[in-house]
KEZA-778096 format. One record per atom (N, C-alpha, C, O, CB): x, y, z. Coordinates in pm, whole numbers, padded with zeros to 5 digits, always signed. Each point is the difference from the previous one (the first is absolute). Glycine has a CB too. Layout:
N
XYZ;...
This chain:
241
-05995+05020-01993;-00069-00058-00115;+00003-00152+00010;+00090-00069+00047;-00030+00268-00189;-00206-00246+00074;+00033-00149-00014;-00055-00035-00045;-00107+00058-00019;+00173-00102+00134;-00034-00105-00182;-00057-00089-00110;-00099-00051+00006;+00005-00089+00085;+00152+00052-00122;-00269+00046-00016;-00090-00119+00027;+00013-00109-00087;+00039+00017-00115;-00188+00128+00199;+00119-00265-00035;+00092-00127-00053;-00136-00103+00022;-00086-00007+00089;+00396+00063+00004;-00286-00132-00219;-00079-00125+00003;+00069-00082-00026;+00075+00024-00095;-00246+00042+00050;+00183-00202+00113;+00069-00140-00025;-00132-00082-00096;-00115-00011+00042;+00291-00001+00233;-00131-00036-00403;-00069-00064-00082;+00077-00149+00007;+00122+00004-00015;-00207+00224-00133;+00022-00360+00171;+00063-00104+00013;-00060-00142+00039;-00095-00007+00079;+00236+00185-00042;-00108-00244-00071;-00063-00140+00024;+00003-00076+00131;-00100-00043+00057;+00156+00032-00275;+00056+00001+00254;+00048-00002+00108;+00016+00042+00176;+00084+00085+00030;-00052-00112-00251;-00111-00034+00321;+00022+00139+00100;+00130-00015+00037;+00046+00102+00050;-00272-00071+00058;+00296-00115-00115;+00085+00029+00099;+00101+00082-00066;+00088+00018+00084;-00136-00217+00049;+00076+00254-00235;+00047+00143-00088;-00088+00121+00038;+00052+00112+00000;+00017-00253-00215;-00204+00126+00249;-00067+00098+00039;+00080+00034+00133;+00063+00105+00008;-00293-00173-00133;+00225-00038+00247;+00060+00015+00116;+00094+00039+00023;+00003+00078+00094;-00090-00186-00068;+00244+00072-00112;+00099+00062-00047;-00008+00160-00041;+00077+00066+00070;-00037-00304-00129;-00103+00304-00022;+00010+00127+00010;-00056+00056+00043;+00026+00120-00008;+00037-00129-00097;-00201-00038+00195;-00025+00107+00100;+00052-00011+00111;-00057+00045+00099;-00113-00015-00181;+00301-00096+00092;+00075-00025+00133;+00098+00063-00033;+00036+00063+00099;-00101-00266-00015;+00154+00231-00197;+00080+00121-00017;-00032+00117-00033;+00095+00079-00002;+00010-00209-00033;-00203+00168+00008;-00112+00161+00002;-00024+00025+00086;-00064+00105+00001;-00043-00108-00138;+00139-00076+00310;-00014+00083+00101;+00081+00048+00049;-00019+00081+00091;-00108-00160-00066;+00251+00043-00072;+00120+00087+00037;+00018+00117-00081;+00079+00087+00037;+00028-00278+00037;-00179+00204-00194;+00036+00120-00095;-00113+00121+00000;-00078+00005-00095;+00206-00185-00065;-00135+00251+00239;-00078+00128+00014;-00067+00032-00130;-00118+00032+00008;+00278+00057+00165;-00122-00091-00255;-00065+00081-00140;-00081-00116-00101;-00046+00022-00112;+00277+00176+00106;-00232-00336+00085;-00060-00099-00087;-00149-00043+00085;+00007-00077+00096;+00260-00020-00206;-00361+00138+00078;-00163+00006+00009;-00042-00086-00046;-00026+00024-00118;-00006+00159+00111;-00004-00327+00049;-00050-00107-00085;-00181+00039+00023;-00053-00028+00107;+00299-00190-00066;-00309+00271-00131;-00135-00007-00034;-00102-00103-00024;-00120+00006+00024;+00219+00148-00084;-00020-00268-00002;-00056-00086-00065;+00072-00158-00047;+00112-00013-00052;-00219+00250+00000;+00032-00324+00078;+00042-00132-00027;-00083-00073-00117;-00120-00010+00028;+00194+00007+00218;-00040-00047-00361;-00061-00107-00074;+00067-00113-00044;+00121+00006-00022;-00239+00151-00034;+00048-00270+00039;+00041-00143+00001;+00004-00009-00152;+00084-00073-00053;-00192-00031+00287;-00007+00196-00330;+00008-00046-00157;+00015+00138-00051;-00064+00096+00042;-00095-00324-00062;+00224+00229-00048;+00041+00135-00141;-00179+00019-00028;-00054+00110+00000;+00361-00218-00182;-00362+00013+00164;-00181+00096-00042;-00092+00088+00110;-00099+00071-00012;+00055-00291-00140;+00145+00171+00288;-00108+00067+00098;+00123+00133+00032;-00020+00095+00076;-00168-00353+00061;+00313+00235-00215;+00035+00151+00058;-00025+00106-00143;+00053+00105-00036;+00166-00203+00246;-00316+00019-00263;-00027+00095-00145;-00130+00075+00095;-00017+00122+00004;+00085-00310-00293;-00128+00118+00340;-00082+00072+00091;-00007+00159+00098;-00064+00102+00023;+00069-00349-00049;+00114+00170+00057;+00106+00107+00116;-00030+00093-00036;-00088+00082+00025;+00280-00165+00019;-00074+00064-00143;+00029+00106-00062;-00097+00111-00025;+00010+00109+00056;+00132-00260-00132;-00247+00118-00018;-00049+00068-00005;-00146+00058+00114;-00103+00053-00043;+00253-00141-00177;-00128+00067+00323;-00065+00064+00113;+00130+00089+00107;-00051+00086+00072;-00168-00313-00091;+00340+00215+00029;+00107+00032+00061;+00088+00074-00060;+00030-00073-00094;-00069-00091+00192;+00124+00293-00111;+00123+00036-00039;+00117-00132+00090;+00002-00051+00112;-00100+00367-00154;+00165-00324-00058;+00124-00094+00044;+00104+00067-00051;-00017+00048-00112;-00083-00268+00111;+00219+00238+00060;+00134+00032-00044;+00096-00061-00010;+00111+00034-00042;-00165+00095+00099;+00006-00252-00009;+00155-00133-00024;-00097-00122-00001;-00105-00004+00064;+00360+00102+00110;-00212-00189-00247;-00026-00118-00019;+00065-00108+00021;+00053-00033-00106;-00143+00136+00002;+00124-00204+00224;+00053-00079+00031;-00071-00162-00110;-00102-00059+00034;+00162+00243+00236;+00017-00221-00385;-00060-00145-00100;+00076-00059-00055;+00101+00009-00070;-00264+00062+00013;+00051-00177+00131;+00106-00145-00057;-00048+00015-00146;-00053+00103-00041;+00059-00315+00264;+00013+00114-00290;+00015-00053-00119;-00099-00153-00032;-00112+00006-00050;+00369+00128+00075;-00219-00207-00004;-00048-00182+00024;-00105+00013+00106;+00010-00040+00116;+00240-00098-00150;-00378+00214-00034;-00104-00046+00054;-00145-00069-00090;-00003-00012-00122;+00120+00192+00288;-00211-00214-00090;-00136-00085-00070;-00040+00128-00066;+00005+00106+00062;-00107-00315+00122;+00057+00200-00326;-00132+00044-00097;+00128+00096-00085;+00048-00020-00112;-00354+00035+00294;+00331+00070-00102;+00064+00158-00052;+00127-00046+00057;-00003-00059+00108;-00194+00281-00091;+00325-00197-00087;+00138-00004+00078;+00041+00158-00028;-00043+00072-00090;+00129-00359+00048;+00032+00329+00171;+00017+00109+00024;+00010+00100-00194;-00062+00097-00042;+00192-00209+00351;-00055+00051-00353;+00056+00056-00129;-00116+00040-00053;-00014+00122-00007;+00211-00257-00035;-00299+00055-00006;-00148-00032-00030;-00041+00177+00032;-00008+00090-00085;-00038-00416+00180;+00027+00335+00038;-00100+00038+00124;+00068+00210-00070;-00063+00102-00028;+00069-00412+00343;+00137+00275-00314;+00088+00125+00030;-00063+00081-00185;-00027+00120-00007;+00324-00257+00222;-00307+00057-00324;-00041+00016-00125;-00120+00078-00015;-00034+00080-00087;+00139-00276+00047;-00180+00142+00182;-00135+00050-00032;-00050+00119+00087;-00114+00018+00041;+00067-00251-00115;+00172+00321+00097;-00023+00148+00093;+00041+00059-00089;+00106-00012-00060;-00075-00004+00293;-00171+00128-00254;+00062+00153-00088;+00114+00074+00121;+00118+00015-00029;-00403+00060-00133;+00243-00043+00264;+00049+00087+00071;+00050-00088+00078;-00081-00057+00073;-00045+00244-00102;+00301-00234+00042;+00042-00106+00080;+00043+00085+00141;-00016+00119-00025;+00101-00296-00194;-00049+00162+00323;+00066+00009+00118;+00118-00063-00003;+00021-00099-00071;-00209+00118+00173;+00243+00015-00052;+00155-00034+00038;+00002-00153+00034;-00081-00018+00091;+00138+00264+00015;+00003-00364-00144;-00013-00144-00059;+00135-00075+00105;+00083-00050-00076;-00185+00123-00238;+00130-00086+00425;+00105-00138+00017;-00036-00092-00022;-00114-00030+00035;+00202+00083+00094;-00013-00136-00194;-00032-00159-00026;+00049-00044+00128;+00101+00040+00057;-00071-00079-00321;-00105-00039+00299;+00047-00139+00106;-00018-00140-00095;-00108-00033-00048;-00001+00156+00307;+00219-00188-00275;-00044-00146-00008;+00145-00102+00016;+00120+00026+00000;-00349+00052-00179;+00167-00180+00189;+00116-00119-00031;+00074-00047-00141;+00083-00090-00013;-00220+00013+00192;+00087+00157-00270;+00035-00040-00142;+00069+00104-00034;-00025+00119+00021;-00155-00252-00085;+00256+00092+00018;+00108+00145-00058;+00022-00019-00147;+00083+00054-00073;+00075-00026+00297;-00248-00116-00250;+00033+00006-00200;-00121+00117-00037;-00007+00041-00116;+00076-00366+00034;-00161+00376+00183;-00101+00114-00067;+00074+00119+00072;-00077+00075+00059;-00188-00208-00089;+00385+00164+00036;+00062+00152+00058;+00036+00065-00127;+00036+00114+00028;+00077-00186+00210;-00104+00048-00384;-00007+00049-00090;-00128+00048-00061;-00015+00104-00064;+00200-00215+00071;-00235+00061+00010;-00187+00028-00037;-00067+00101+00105;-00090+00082-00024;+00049-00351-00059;+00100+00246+00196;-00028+00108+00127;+00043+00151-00039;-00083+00090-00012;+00137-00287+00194;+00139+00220-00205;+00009+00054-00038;-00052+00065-00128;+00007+00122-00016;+00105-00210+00171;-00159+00015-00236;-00056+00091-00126;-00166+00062+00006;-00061+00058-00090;+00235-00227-00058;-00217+00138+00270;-00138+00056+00042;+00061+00129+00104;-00068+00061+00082;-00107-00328-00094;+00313+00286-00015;+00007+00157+00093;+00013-00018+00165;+00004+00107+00060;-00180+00010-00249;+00185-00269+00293;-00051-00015+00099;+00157+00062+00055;+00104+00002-00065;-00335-00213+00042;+00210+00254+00148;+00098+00073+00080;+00124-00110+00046;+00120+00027+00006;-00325+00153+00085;+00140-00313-00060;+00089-00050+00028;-00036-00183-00014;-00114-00027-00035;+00186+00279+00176;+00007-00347-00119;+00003-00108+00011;+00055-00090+00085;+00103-00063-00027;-00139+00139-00132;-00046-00092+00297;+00078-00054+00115;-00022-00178-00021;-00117-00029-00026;+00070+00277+00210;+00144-00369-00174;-00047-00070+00015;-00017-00108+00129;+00097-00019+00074;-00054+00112-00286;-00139-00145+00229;-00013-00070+00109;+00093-00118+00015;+00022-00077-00094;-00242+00158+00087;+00261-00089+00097;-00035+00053+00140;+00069+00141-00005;+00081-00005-00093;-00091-00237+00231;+00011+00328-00097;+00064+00135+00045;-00006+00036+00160;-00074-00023+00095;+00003+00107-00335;+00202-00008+00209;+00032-00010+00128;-00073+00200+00046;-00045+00077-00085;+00326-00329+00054;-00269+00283+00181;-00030+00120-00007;+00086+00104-00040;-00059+00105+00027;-00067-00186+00110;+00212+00100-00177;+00134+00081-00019;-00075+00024-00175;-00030+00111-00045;+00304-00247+00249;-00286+00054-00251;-00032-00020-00143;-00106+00103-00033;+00009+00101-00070;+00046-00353+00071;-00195+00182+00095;-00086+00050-00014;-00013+00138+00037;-00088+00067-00054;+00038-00272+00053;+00135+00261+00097;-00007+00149+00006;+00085+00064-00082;+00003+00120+00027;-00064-00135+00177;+00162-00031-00335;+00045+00071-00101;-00094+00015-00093;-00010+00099-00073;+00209-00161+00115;-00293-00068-00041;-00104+00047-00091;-00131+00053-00023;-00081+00007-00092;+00203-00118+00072;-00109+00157+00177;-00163+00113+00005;+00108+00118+00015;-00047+00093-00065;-00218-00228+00226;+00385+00174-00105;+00021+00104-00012;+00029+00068-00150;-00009+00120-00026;+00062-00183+00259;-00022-00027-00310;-00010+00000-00170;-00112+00093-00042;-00001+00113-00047;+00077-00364+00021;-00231+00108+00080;-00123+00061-00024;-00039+00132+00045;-00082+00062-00068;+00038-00268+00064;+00092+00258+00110;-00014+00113+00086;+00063+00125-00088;-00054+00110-00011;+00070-00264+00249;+00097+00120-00293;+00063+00107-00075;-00076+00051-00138;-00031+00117-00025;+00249-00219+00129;-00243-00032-00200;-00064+00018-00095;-00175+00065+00037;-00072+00029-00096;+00265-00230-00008;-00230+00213+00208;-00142+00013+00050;+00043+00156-00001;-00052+00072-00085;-00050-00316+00247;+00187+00292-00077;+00027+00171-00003;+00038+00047-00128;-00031+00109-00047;+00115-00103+00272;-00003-00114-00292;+00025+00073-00125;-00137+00039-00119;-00016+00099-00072;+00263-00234+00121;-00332+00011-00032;-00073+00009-00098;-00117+00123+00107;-00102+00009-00069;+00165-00306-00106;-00078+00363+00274;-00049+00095+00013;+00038+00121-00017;-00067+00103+00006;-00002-00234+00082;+00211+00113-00116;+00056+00192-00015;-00006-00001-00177;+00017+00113-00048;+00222-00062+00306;-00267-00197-00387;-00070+00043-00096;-00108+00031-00049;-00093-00072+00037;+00215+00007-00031;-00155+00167-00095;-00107+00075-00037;-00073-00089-00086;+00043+00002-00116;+00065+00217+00141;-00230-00317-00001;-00063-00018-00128;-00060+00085-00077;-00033+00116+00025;+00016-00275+00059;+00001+00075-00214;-00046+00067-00110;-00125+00105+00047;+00011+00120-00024;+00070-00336-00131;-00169+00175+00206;-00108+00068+00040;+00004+00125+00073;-00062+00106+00004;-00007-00306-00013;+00196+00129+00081;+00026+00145+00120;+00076+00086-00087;-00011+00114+00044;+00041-00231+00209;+00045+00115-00357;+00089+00068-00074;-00111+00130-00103;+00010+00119-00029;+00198-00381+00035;-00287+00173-00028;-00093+00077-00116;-00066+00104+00136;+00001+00121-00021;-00085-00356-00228;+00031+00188+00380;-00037+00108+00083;+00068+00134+00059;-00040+00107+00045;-00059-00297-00017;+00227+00124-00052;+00133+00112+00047;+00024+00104-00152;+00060+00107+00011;+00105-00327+00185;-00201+00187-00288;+00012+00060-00095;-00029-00016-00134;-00033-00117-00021;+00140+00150+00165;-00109+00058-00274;-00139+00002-00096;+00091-00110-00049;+00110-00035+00040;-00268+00296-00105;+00072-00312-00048;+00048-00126-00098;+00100+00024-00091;-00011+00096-00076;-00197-00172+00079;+00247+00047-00004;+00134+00014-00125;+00015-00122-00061;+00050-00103+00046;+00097+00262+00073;-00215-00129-00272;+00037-00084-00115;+00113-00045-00059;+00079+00064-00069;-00231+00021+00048;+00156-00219+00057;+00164-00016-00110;+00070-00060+00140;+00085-00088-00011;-00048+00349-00215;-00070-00219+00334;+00114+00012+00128;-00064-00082+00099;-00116-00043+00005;+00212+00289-00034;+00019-00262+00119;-00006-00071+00115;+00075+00028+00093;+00112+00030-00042;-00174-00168-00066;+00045+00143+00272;+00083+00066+00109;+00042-00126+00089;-00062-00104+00023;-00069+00353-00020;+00205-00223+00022;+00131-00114+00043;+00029+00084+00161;-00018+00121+00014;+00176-00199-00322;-00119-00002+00404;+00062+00049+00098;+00130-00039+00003;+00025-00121+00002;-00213+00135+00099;+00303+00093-00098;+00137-00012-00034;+00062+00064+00154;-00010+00119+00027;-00010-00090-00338;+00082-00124+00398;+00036+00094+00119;-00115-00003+00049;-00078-00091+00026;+00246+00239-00096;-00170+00025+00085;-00144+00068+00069;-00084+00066-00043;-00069+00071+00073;+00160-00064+00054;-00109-00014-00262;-00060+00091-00076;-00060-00102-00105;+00039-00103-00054;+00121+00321+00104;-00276-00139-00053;-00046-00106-00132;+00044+00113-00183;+00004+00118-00034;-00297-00269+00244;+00303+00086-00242;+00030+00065-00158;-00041-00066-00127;+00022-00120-00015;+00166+00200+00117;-00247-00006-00196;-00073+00002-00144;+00102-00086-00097;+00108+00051-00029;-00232+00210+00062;+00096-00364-00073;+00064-00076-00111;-00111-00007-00152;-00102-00068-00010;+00246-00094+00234;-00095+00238-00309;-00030-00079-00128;-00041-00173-00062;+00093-00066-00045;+00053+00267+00055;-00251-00246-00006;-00004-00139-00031;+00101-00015-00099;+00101-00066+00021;-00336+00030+00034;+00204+00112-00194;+00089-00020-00100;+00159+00007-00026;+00065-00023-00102;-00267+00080+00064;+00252-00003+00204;+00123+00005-00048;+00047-00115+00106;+00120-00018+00015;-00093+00287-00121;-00134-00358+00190;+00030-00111+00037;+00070-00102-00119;-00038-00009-00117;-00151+00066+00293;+00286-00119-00123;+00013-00134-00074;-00008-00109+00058;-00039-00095-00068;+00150+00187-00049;-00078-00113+00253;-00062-00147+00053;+00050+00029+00148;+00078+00079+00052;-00056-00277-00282;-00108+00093+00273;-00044+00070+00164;+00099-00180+00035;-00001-00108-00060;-00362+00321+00093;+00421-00175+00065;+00086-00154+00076;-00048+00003+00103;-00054+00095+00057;+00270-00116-00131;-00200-00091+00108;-00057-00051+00155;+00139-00038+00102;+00070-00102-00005;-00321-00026-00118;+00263+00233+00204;+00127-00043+00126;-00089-00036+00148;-00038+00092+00073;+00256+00115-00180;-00235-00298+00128;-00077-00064+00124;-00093+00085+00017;-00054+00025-00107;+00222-00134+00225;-00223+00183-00005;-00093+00111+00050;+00037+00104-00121;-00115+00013-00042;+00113-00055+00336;+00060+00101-00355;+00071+00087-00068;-00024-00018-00166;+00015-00104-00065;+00153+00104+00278;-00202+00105-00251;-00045-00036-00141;+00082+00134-00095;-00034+00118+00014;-00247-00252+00070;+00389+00088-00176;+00104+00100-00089;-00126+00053-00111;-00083-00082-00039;+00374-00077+00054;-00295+00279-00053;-00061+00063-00132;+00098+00026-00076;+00076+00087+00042;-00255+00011+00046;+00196-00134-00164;+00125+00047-00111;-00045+00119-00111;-00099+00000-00074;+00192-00265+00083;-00010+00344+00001;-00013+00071-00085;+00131+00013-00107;+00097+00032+00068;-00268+00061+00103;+00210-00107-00319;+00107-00015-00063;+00073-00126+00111;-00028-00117+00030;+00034+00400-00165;+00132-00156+00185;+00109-00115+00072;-00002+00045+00153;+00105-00004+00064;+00081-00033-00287;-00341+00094+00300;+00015+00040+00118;-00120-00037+00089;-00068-00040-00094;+00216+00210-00001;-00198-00180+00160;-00061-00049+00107;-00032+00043+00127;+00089+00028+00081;-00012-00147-00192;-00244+00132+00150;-00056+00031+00109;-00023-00105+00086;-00083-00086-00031;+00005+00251-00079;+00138-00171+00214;-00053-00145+00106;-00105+00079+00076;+00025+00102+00065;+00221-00264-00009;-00393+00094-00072;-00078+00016+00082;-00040-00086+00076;+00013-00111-00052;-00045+00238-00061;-00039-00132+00274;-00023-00137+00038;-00136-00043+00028;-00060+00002+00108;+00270+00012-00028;-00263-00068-00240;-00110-00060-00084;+00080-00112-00044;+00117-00020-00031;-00264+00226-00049;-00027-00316+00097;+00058-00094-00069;-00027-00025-00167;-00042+00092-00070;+00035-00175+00313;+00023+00006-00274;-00022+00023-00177;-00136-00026-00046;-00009+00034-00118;+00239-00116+00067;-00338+00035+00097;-00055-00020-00035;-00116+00104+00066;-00118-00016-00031;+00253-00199-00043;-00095+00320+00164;-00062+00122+00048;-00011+00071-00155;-00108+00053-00028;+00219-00033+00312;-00024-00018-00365;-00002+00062-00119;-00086-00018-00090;-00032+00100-00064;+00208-00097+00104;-00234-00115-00069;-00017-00072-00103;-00127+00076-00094;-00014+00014-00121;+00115-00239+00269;-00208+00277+00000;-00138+00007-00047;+00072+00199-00070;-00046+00058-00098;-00194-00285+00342;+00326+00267-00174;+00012+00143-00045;+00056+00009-00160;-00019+00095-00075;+00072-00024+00341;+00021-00198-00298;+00060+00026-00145;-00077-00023-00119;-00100-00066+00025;+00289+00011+00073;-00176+00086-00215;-00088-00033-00137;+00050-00133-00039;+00089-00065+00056;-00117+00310-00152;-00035-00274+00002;+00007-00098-00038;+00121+00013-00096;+00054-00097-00054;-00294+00044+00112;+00264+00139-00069;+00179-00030-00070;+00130-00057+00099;+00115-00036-00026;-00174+00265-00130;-00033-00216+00305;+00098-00086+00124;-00001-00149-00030;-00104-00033-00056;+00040+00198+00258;+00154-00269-00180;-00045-00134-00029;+00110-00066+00101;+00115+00042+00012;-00219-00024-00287;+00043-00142+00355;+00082-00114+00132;+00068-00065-00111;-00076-00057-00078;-00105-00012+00310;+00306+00065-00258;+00046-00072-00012;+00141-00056+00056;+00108+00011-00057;-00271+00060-00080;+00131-00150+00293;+00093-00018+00055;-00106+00005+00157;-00111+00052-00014;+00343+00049-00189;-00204-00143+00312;-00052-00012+00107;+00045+00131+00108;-00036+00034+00113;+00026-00303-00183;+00121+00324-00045;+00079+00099+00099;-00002+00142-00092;+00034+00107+00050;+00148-00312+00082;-00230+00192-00283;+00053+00134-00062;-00190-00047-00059;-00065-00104-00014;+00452+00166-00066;-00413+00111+00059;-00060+00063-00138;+00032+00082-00057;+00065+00095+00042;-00192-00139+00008;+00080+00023-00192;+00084+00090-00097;-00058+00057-00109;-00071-00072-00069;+00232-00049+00124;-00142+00251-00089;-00053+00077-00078;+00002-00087-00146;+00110-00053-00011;-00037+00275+00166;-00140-00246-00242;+00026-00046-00125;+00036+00072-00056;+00059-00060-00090;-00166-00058+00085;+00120+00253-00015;+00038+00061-00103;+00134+00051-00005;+00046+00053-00101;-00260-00018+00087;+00292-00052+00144;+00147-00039-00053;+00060-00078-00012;+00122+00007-00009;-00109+00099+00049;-00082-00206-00043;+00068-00151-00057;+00020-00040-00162;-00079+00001-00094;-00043-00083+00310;+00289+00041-00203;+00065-00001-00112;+00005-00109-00085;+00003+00011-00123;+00096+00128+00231;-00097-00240-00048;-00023-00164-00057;-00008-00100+00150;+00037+00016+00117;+00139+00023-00385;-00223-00110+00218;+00028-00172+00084;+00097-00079-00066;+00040-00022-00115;-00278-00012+00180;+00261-00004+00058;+00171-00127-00048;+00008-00078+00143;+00056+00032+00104;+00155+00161-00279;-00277-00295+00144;-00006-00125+00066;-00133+00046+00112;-00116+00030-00027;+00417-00124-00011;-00232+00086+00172;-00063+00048+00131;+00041+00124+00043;+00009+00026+00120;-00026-00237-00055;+00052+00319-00186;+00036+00104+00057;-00085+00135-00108;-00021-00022-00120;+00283-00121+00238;-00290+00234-00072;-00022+00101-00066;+00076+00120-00022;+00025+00076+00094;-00187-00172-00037;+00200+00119-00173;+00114+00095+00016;-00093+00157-00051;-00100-00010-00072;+00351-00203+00004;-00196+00360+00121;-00090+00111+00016;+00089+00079-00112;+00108-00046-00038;-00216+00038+00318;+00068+00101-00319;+00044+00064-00086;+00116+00052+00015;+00075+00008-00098;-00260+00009+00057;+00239+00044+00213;+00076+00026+00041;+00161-00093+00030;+00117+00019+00033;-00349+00114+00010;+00149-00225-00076;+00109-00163+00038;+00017-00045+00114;+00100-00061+00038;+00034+00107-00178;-00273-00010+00233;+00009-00103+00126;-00114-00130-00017;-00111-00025-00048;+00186+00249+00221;+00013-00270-00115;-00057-00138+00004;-00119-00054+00135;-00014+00003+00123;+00272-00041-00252;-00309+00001+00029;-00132-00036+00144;-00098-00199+00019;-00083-00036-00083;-00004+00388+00001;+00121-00424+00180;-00009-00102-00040;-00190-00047-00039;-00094+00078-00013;+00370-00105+00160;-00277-00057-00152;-00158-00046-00044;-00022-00106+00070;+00055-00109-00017;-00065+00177-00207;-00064-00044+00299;-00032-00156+00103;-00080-00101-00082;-00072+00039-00092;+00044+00090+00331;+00040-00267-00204;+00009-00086-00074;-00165-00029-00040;-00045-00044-00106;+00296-00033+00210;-00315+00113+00007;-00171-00007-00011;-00061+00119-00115;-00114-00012-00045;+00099-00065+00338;+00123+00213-00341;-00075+00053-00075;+00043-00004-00105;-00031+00082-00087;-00043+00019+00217;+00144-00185-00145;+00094+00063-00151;-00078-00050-00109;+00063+00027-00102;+00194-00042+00183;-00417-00075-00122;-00024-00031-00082;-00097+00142-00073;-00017+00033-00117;+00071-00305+00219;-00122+00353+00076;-00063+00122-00020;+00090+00103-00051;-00046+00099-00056;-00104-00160+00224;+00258+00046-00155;+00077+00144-00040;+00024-00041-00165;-00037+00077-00089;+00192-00002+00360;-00099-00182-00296;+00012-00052-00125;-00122+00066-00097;+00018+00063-00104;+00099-00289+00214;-00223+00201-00057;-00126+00017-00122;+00002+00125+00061;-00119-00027-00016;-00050-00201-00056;+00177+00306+00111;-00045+00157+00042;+00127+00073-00075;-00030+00076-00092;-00105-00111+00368;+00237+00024-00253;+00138+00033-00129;-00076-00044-00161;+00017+00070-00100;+00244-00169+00297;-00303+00033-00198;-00026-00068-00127;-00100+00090-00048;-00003+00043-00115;+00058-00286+00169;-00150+00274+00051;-00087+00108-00064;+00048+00133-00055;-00012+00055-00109;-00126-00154+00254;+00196+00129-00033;+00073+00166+00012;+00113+00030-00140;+00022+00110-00051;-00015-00131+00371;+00050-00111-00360;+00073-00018-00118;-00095-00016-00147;+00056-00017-00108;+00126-00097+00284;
C-alpha cells in the first residue's frame, strides 16, 4: 500500500527536501507539487490525494486558511519554520507537525503516523456504508468497538470525548472507544448534541448547571467548556432553563 502525497509550499527547496526523503520510503508516492494553496485547491479536485505535505506562510491563502476550506480533508502534515501555528494545526485534526529544518529520522515517524491513521480510517465504516450494511435505525448509531460494530442509543449518549485518533462515547459512568474522530459524529447527532469544547460534545439534556468553565451533568461529572464556546453554551442553557 501507498500514499499518495502532495507537497503544498512556497518554497522549492522544502519541495526538494521531501522528495529526497520519499525516495527512501517505499509507501510515500509523491503525485503532485504546488507552489500556492489556490492551485492545490485545483488538485485536489481533479486527483484523489491521501496525504498532504503544507506549509503554512504562504502568498494569497496560508496553509491554515487553505486546510478550513476542505469538506473532505486528507491526511494534513504540517511542514514549516514557525512553531507558534502547531496549536492551530493541531486543532484542524492534522496528523502531525514537523518543523523545519527536519531531519530524516523525523520525517519517517511522521508518515509512518500518517500511514497508520490512513489504514485505520479504512477499516472504519462510514455513515453511508453503515446505512448500506444495514436497515436504518432511528434514535441510533453504530460505533466500531474492537471488531465489531454495535447499535448505540443517541439518547442514552451523554457526551462523546476526543482521545487523539480515538473518540470515548459515554454512556452514564462507561465508555466505548471507537477509532473516529469527533467530528465524524457531528452530522449523525440531533440537535440536542452541542461542541462545547474542541475535544467533548454533549448531550444537553443531561446537563445539570454551569459554574464557571465547567459544566456539571446530572450525574456529577464534570465536563470543561472551551473558552471559544462558552458565550454559545451560556445563551443555549439560558434557553433550555
Amino acid at each position: 500500500m501507498s500514499l499518495r502525497c502532495l507537497i503544498i509550499d512556497d518554497e522549492p527547496l522544502a519541495h526538494g527536501v521531501i522528495k529526497e526523503y520519499a525516495k527512501d520510503i517505499p509507501f510515500i508516492n509523491i503525485i503532485g507539487d504546488c507552489y500556492r494553496a489556490t492551485a492545490a485547491l485545483d488538485f485536489l479536485r481533479e486527483q484523489q490525494v491521501d496525504l498532504i505535505f503544507l506549509d503554512i506562510r504562504m502568498p494569497k491563502l496560508n496553509g491554515l486558511e487553505f486546510l478550513r476550506t476542505l469538506t473532505n480533508k486528507p491526511l494534513v502534515i504540517i511542514t514549516s519554520a514557525h512553531e507558534e501555528y502547531a496549536l492551530a494545526g493541531f486543532d484542524l485534526a492534522v496528523c502531525d507537525y514537523l518543523l523545519k529544518p527536519f531531519r530524516l529520522d523525523r520525517f519517517l515517524k511522521a508518515v509512518n503516523r500518517a500511514l497508520e491513521l490512513h489504514d485505520l480510517k479504512k477499516q472504519i465504516a462510514t455513515p453511508n456504508e453503515i446505512e448500506n450494511k444495514a436497515p436504518k435505525n432511528n434514535g441510533q448509531i453504530s460505533i466500531k468497538v474492537d471488531k465489531k460494530h454495535i447499535l448505540i442509543k443517541t439518547d442514552e449518549i451523554q457526551y462523546l470525548e476526543s482521545l487523539g485518533n480515538y473518540v470515548k462515547v459515554w454512556n452514564d459512568r462507561v465508555f466505548f472507544l471507537t477509532p473516529r474522530t469527533l467530528a465524524s459524529f457531528e452530522d449523525q447527532l440531533s440537535t440536542d448534541f452541542i461542541r462545547i469544547h474542541k475535544s467533548f460534545i454533549l448531550n444537553k439534556k443531561y446537563v445539570d448547571y454551569l459554574e464557571g468553565n465547567t459544566i456539571v451533568l446530572r450525574n456529577g461529572q464534570n465536563i470543561p467548556v472551551g473558552k471559544n464556546y462558552r458565550g454559545i453554551i451560556k445563551r443555549l442553557l439560558d434557553i433550555e432553563n
